[in-house]
N, C-alpha and C positions, 0 to 999 in steps of 0.2 A: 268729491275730488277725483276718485278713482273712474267714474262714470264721464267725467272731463277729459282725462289723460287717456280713456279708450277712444272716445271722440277723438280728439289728436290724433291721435296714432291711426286710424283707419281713414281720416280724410288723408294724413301724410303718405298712407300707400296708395290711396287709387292716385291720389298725384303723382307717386313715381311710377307705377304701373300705366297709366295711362301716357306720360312723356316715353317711356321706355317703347311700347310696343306704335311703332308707325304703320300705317299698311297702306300710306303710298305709294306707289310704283315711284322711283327715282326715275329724275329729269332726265329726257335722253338730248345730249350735244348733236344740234347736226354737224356734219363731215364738209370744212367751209370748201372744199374742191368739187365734191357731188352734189350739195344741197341746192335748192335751188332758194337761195338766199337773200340777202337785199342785192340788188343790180348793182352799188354801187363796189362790191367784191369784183373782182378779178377770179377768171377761174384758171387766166393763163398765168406760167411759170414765168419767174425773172429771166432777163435778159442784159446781159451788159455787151454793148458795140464795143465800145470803144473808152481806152483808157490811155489821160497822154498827159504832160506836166509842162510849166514852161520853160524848162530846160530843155537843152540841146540836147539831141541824140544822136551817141555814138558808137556803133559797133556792137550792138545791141542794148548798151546803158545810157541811162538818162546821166547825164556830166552836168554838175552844179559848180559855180566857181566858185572857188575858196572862201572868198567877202559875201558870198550871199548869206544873207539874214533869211527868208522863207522860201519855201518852195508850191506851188501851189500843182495839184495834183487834179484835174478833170474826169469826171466820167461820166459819159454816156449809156444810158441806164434805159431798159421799157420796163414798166411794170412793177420799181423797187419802191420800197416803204423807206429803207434805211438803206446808207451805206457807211461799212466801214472801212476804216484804214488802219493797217495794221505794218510794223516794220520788225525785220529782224536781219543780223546784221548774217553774213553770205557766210557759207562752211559747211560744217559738218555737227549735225546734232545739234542745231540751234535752235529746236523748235522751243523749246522751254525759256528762249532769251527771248519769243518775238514779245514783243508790246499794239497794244493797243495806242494809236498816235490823234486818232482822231475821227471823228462821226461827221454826217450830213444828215439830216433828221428830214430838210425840207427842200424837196425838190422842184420846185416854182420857178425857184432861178437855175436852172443844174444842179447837176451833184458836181460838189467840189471840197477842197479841204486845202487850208492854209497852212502847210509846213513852219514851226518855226525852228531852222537850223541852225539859227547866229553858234557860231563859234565849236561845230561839229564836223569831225572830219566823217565821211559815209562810203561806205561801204556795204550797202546796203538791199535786200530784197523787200519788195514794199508787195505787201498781198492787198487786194481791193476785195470784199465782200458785198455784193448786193443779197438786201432782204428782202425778198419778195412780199407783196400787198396779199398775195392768197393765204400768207401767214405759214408757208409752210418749204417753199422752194427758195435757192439758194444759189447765185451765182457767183464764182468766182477767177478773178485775172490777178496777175504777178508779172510787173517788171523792176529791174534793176536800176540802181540810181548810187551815183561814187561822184566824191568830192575830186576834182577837175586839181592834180599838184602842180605847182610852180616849176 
């Protein structure tokens, strides 16, 4: 019995002795901007042209009228993976109010994002995020957008 349980006991260490000590070099990550990687990466940085809604603009704000139910926000994007949309209302110190309003994940048909404002009065700064495909660049635009009063 005694001859049994040193058995045990010396297979149970080289098991742990042997999981314990590795002496493979760790994976090195290639750098997806310098690698020269699969072709289908991008090695260029996001770019966004142009950013416009279908509301009127006026005097620098996009004017929605009061009855509108959505607002729909367009962007022209090279290079993005994702965009987001992100709103926070206009002042001072209101980075901690902005929200997250809504994503475009697929850009085949444009980037774009369907506002739904039924029954919000706005006054609002809308920031636009593109994500870049190299997995690492970032572009971003900000325009204003206020409910149109009677």
């Amino acid at each position: 019995m005694k001859k049994m349980l040193l058995v045990f006991i010396l297979i149970l260490t080289m098991i742990l002795t042997s999981a314990c000590s590795r002496n493979e070099e760790p994976e090195t990550i290639p750098d997806k901007v310098s690698s020269d990687g699969p072709s289908g990466i991008s090695k260029t940085p996001v770019m966004i042209d142009k950013v416009y809604t279908d509301a009127e603009e006026e005097y620098g704000w996009w004017v929605v009228p009061r009855d509108a139910d959505t607002i729909t926000i367009y962007v022209e994007a090279q290079h993005a993976d994702t965009v987001l949309f992100w709103s926070a209302p206009t002042g001072t110190e209101v980075g901690k109010e902005r929200k997250l309003i809504g994503y475009d994940i697929d850009g085949e048909d444009g980037w774009s994002f369907e506002w739904n404002i039924k029954d919000q009065l706005l006054h609002n700064h809308i920031d636009v995020q593109a994500l870049g495909i190299d997995g690492i660049s970032l572009a971003t635009d900000t325009f204003n957008v206020h409910t149109l009063e009677d």
